[in-house]
N, C-alpha and C positions, 0 to 999 in steps of 0.2 A: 350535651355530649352523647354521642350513638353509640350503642353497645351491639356487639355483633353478637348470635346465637354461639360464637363459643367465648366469649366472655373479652375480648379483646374491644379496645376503643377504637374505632373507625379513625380512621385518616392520622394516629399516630406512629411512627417508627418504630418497629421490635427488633429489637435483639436478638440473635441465635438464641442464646438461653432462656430469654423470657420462651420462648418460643418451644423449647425444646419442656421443659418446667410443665408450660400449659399443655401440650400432647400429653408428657408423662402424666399428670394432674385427672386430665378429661378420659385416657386411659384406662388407669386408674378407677374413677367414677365407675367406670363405664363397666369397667372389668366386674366390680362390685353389684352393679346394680343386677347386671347380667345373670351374674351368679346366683343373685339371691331371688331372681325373680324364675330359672329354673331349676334352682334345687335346695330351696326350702324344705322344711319336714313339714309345715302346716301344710303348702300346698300339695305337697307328695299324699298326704293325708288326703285332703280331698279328690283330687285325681284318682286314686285307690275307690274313695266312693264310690266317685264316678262310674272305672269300670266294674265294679258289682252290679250295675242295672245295664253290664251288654250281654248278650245271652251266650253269644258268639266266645267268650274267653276264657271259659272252664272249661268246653268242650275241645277248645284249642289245645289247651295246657296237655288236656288227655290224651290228645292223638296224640301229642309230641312224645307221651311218656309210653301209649301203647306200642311206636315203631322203635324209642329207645329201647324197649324190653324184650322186643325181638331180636335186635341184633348184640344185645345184653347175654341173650341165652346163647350164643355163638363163644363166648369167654370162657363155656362150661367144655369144648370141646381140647381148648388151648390149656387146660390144668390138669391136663394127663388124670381125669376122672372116670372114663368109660369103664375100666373093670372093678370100678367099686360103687357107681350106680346102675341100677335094673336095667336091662338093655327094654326099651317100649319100641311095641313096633309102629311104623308108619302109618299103617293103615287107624289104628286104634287115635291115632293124635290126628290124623284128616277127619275123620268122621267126628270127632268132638269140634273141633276147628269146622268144621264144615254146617252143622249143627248151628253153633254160634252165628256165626256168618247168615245165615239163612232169617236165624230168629229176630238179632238187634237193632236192622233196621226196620224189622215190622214196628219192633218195641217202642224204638227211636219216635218214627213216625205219629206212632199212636200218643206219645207222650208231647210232643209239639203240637197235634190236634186238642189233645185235654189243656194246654198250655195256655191254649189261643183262648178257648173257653172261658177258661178262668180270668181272663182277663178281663173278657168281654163283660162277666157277671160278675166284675169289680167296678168297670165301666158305666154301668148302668144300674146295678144296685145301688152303689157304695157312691164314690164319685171319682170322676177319671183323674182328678189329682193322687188319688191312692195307687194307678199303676203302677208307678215305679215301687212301690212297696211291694206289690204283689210280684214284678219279675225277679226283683234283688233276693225272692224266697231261696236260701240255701237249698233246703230237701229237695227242692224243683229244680234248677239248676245242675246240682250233685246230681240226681238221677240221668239228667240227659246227658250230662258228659259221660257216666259210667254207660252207657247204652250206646253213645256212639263212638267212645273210644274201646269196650271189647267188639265194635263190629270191624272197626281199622286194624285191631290187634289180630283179627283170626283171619280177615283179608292177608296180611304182610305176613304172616305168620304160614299160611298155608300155600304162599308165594317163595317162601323162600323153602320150605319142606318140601314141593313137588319139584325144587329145580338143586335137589339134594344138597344144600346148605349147611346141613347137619350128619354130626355123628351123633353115635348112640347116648353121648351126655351131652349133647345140645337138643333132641332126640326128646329125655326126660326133662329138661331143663325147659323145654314150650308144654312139655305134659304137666311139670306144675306150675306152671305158669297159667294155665288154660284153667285149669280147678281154681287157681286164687282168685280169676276173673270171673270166673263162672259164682265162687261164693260172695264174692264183690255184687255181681248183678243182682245175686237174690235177696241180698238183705237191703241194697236201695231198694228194688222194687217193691220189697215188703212195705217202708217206711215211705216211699213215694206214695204208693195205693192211699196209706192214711192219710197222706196229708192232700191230695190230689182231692180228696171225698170235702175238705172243706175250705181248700183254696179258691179265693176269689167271693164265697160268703160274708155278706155281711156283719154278721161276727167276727170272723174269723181280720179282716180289711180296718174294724172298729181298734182289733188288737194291734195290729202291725201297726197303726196310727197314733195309737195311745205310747208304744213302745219308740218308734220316732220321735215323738215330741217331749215325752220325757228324755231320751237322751238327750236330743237339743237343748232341753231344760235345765237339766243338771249341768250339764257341761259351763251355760252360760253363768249356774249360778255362782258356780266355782271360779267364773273368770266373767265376773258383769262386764267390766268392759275389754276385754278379750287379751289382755296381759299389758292394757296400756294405760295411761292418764284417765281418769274420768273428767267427760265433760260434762257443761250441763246444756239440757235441751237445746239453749239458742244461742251456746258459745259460737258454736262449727257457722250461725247464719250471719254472724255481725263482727269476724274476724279472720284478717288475714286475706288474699289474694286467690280467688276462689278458681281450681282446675274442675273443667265439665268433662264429660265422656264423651268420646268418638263414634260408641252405640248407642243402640237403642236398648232395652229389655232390664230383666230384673240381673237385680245385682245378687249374684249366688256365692261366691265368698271374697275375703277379703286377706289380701296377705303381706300380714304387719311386718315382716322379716322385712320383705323387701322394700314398704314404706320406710322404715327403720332404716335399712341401708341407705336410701336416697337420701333421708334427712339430717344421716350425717354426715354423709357425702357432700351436702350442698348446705352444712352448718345451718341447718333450720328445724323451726318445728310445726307440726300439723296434723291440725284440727279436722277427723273425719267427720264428714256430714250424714253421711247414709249409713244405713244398717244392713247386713243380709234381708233382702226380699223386698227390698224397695224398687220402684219400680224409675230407670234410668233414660237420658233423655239427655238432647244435646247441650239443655239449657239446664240443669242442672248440674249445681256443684256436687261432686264426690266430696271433693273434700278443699278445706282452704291454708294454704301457704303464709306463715308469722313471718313473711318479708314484705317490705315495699315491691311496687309495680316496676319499678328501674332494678332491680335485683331480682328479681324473678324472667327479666328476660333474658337474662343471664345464662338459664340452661334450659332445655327441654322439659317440659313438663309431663312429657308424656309416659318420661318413667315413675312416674306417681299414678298418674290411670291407669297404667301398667299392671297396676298389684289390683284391684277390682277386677273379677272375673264376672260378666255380664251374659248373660245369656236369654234363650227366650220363653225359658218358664223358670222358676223356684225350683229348691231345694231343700231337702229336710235340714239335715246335715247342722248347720252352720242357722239355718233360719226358724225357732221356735217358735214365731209367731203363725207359718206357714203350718204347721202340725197340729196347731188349735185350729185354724180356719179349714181343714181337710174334715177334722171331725164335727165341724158346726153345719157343714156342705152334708154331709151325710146325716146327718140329723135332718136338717133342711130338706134336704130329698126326700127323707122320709115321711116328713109330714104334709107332702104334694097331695094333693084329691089322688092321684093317679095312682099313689102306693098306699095312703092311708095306713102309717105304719105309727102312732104314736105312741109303740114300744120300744123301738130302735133310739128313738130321739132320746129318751129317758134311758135308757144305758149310757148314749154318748153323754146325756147329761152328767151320770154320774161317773165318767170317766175325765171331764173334764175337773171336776170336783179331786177325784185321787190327784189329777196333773198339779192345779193350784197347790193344793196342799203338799206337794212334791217341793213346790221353789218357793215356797214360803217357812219352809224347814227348816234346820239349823242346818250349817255348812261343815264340813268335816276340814278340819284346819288345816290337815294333813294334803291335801285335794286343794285347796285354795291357790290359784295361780297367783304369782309374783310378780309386783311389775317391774315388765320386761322392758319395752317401749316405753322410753322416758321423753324422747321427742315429738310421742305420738298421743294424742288425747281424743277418746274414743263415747261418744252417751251411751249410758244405759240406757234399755229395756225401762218403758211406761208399764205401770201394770193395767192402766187405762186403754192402753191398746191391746192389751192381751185379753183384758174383757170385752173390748168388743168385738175382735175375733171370734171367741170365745163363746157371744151369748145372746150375740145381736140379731141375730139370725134366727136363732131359734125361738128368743123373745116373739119377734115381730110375726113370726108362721105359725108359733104353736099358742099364740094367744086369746084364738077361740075354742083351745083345747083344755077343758078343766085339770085334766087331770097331768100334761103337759106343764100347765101353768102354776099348779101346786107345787110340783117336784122340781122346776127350776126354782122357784120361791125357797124353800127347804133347802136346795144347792147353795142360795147363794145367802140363806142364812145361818147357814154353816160354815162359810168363806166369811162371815162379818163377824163367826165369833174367835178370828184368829188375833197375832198378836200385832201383826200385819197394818199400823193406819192406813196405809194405801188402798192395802187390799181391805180394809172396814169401810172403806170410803166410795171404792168401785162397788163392791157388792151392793152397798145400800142404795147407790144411787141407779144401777141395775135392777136392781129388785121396783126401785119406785118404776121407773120405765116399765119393767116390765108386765105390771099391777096398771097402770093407765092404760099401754095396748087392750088388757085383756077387759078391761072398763066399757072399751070402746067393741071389741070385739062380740064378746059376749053377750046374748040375747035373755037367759035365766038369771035370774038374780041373786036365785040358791048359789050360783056359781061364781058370780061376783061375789058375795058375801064370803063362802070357802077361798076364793085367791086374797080376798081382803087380809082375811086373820091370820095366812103365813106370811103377810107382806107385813104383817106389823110392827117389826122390828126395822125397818126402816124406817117408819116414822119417828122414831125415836131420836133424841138430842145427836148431834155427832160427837162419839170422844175429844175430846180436846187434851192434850198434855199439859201436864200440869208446868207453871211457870218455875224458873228455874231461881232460888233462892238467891 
């Protein structure tokens, strides 16, 4: 028997009503699936990310707000206010207007040259996956909107004052207007100047990364599998009717609403296979369908790929794995012949250290997401793959480095003495890895013998739990 794409059996008779049922029905779906796949809070959430790294949106917002406030100060004239505020003369409000005008787009200007800058020595310092951390900088951002929205404000301002627009309280009403802008620009610029002095720094690129990835951290650990079912590693590979992607690139978030809505739209349940930051393709599944192959042609699939947003690089956001691997990069750069920096690496070492010890914490119950998604079943987070994001890197570069090779050993036997088996179990076996490169690595023997004696706690038995009575 043929099933057609809207759920009807080929070559039998229909009814008005069956007919009219399955529009209403597919409608219906349709209407649902629609909805939830543009106006989600999760994905509204990330969209919102999203534009925090345009540079173009704050500056926008500003001008809109500095031509509203121009013809704002026009209301002053319509409330019968002139004989009870100061009459200012024309001349005194052009000359500060004009002042302005002159000044904020040198300002502007200058602050998009330093911009550029700082990127570039994010770029090449740090590693170009940390840009977007570096434009999403509020202080940075803020100042350039306050710079080129008082230079829109005293353009439209001093356009509408020379073609007599104003009386004497519209008059004062641009006069304090013009000082609030004017006190506006000088305390961003203050607070741009400072941070402008270490934006795009190393350090400075090490933090914004450390602060990504712990939010990413915490968020997931409050919701391992992201409000839905947990699965386990190879449920998502060995069940169910598996839907691929129409793109290519990594898969940057995922949005269970709208999964949720198709699946019980279409009475079924499903097994996500990817993660945020997995790298997507036409042959693989996203995710797999708890129907037979005859009930699954039944409707489109393509509102289930639908809820995968696919792009052509990572995101912090939603993908914790991608914020350890930014800071293992920057370590890894650093310990290139070309920077010779084996103090950078041993910072990010020990920030990678605060991260673990972050998701390996106790969870605040209060914070603990609920599950939401009952037809959606989601895997946790390996913490096997978060060390080697993590560690792999720097293992394998900084393992002719003694002193490199000590302080990850100390790292990660300080990671083995949590309460964590998983995490006692990655560490140790990191640590042994990482004790063999530098076996091989290493020409002194003084320095074999030092990476031996922090590694030694790896050799030791692996905790086992004790059997259950």
């Amino acid at each position: 028997m043929a099933v057609s794409s809207t759920g009807f059996d080929v070559g039998q008779p229909l009814k008005f009503s069956q007919v009219g049922l399955r529009i209403l029905s597919l409608t219906t779906e349709n209407g649902i699936m629609a909805q939830s796949k543009l106006f989600t809070l999760d994905k509204l959430r990330f969209a919102f990310g999203r534009i925090n790294e345009r540079l173009w949106v704050k500056p926008l917002l500003l001008c809109v707000l500095s031509i509203g406030g121009t013809f704002i100060a026009m209301l002053a004239d319509t409330m019968g206010l002139s004989s009870v505020l100061p009459d200012i003369t024309l001349a005194s409000v052009e000359s500060l207007l004009t002042i302005m005008a002159s000044s904020m787009l040198v300002i502007a200007t200058f602050a998009v040259g330093s911009m550029v800058a700082a990127y570039a020595s994010a770029s090449t310092g740090a590693t170009p996956r940390s840009i977007p951390l570096v434009i999403a900088d509020d202080v940075t951002q803020n100042a350039l909107s306050a710079f080129i929205g008082a230079f829109i404000f005293s353009i439209v301002s001093l356009i509408t004052l020379q073609n007599d627009m104003f009386d004497a309280a519209g008059r004062f009403a641009i006069f304090a207007l013009t000082l609030l802008v004017f006190a506006i620009v000088i305390i961003t610029f203050v607070r741009w100047v400072d941070r402008i002095a270490r934006l795009g720094k190393v350090v400075n690129t090490i933090e914004k990364a450390e602060k990504a990835a712990g939010d990413a951290l915490d968020r997931r650990r409050h919701a391992p599998s992201l409000g839905a079912l947990t699965a386990s590693p190879h449920q998502a590979a060995n069940k169910g009717v598996p839907v691929c992607s129409s793109k290519v690139g990594y898969v940057q978030h995922i949005d269970l609403e709208a999964l949720q809505a198709c699946a019980e739209a279409h009475n079924c349940h499903v097994t996500v296979a990817v993660l945020p930051g997995t790298f997507a393709h036409t042959r693989l599944p996203l995710l797999h369908i708890d129907k037979d192959v005859e009930q699954c042609k039944a409707f489109e699939t393509e509102a289930f790929s639908s809820a995968f947003t696919i792009g052509s690089s990572r995101t912090f956001e939603d993908d914790p794995r991608f914020g350890l691997l930014a800071l293992s990069e920057i370590a890894d750069k650093a310990l290139s012949p070309g920077i010779n920096d084996p103090g950078t690496a041993i910072n990010v070492i020990g920030t990678l250290v605060r991260l673990f010890t972050l998701w390996q914490s106790p969870v605040e119950i209060d914070r603990l997401q609920a599950i939401t998604y009952h037809r959606i079943s989601v895997p946790e987070l390996l913490i096997d793959d978060l060390f080697d994001d993590a560690f792999t890197a720097i293992a394998r570069d900084g393992a002719d480095m003694v002193e490199v090779s000590i302080r990850l050993q100390k790292a990660l036997f300080a990671l083995a003495g949590t309460d964590d088996s998983a995490m006692v179990a990655a560490a140790r076996k990191h640590s042994r890895m990482a004790l063999a490169r530098s076996e091989i690595a290493m020409s002194l023997q003084d320095d074999i013998d030092a990476v031996r004696k922090t590694a030694e706690f790896s050799a030791l038995p692996p905790i086992t739990e004790p059997n259950a009575p």
